[in-house]
C-alpha positions as CSV (number, residue, x, y, z in Angstrom):
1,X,86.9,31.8,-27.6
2,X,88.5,33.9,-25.3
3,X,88.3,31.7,-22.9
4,X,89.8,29.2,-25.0
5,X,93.1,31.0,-25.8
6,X,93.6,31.3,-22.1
7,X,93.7,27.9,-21.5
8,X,95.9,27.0,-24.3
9,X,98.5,30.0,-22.4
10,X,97.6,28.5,-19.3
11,X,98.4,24.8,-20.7
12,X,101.5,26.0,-22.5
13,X,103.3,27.6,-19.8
14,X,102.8,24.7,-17.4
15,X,105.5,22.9,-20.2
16,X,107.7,26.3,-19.9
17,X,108.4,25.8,-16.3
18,X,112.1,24.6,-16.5
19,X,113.5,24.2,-12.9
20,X,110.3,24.5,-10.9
21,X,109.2,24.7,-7.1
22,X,106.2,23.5,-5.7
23,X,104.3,26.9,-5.2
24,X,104.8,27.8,-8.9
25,X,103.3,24.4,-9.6
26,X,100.4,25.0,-7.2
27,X,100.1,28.1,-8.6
28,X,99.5,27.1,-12.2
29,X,97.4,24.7,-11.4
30,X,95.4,25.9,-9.8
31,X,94.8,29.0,-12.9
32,X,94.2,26.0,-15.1
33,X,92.1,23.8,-12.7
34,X,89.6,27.2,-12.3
35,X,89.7,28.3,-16.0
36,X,89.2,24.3,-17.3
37,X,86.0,24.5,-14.7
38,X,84.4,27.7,-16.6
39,X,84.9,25.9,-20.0
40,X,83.8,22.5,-18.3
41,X,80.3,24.1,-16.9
42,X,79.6,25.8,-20.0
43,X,80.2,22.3,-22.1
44,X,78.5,20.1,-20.0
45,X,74.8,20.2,-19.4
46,X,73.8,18.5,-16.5
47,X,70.3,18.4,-15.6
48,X,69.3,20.0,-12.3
49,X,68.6,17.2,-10.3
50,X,71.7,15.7,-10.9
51,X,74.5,18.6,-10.8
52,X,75.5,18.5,-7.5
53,X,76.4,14.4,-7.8
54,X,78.1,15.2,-11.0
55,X,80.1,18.1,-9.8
56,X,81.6,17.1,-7.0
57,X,82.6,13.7,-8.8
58,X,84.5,16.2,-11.2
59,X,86.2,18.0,-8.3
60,X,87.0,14.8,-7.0
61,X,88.7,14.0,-10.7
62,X,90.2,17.3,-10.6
63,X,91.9,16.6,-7.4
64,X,93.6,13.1,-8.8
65,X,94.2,14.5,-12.0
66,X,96.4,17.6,-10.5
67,X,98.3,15.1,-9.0
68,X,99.2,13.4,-12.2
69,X,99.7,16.7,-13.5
70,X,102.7,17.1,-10.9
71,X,103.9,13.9,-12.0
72,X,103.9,15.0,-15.7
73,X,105.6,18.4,-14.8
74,X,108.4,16.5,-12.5
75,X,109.4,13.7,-15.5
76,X,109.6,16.8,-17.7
77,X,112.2,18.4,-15.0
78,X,113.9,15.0,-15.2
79,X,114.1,15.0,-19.2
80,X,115.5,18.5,-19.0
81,X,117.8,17.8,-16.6
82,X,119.2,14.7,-18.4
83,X,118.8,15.2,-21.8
84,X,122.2,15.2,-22.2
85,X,123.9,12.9,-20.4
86,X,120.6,10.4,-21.4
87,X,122.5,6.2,-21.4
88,X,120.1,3.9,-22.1
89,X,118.7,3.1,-18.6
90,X,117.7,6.4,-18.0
91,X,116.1,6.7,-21.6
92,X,114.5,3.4,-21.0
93,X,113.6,4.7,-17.5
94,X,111.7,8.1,-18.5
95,X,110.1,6.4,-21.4
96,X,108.7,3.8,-19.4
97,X,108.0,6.4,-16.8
98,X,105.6,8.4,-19.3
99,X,104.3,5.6,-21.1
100,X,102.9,4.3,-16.7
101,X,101.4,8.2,-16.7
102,X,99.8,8.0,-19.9
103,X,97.9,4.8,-18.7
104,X,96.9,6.4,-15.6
105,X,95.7,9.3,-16.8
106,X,93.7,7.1,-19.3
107,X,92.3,5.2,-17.0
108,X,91.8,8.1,-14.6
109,X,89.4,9.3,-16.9
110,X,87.7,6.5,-17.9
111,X,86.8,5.9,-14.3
112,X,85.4,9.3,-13.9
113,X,83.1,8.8,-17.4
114,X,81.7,6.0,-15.5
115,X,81.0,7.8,-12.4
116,X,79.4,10.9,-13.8
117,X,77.7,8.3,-16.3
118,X,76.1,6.8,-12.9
119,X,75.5,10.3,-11.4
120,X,74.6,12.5,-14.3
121,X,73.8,10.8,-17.1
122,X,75.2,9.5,-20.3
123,X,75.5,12.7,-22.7
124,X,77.2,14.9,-19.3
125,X,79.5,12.0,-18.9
126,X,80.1,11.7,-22.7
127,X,80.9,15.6,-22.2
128,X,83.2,15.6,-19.7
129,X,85.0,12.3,-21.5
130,X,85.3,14.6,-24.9
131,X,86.7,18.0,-23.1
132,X,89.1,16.1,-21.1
133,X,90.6,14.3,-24.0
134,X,90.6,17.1,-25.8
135,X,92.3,19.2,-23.0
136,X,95.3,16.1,-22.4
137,X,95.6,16.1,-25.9
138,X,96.4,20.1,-26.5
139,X,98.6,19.7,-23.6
140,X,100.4,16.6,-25.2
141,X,101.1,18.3,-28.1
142,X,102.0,21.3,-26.6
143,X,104.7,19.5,-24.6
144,X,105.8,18.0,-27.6
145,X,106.2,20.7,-29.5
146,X,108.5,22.6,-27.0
147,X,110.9,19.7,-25.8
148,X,113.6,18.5,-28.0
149,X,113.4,14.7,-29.1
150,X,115.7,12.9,-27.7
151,X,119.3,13.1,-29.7
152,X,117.9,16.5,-31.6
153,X,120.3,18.5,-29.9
154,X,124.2,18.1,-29.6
C-alpha cells in the first residue's frame, strides 16, 4: 500500500509541473518509471522460462510510453499557457491534440498486451493490460482534477 500512495504522489506531481524543463521531466520520470516497475513485478507473475522475453518487452513499452508521457506533460504546458487567450482554433487544436494521444497511448498498450501475450503468456499479458489501464486512468483523473475546464476561470 505504501507503495501505492507513492505512485499516486509520483503521478500527481507529474500534472503539478507548470513551466517545466527537460531534466525535471526526466527526472520524474524516471521516479515513476522505477516505482511503476516494483508494483508491475509484484502484479505480474510470469513464469520462469518466460521473464526475461516478457521483461524486456515491458522496458521496451516503458521506453515508448515515456515518450508519450512527454507529449502529455508538453500539451498540458500548452493548455496552461493558453487557457486564457484560448479562440477556437487553438481549443479545437489541443483537443484534437489530446484526443491523437489518447489513441496512441491506447493503442500503445494494446500492442504491448499482444507482445507479452506471445512472450509470456495470456494471464502476465492480461496483468500488465489491467495495471497499465489502471495507472493511465489515476493519472487521467488526476490531471483532471487539478486543471481548470476550459471557460471555469475568468
Amino acid at each position: 500500500m505504501k507503495k501505492l500512495i507513492l505512485f499516486a504522489a509520483i503521478c500527481f506531481s507529474l500534472t503539478a509541473l507548470g513551466q517545466s524543463n527537460k531534466e525535471d521531466i526526466d527526472f520524474i520520470q524516471s521516479i515513476y518509471g522505477k516505482e511503476k516497475k516494483i508494483i508491475a513485478a509484484d502484479f505480474i507473475q510470469v513464469e520462469d522460462a518466460k521473464k526475461d522475453a516478457f521483461w524486456k518487452l515491458y522496458d521496451e513499452y516503458e521506453t515508448k510510453r515515456k515518450e508519450l508521457g512527454k507529449k502529455r506533460i508538453a500539451l498540458l504546458e500548452q493548455y496552461a499557457r493558453e487557457y486564457n487567450n484560448m479562440d477556437d482554433a487553438t481549443t479545437t487544436k489541443i483537443i484534437k491534440d489530446i484526443a491523437a494521444l489518447g489513441l496512441q497511448t491506447d493503442k500503445l498498450i494494446s500492442t504491448y498486451h499482444a507482445k507479452m501475450q506471445k512472450a509470456g503468456g495470456a494471464k502476465p499479458a492480461a496483468q500488465f493490460f489491467q495495471l497499465e489501464v489502471y495507472f493511465l486512468s489515476v493519472i487521467r483523473v488526476a490531471i483532471m482534477e487539478s486543471i481548470p475546464f476550459i471557460g471555469e476561470l475568468k
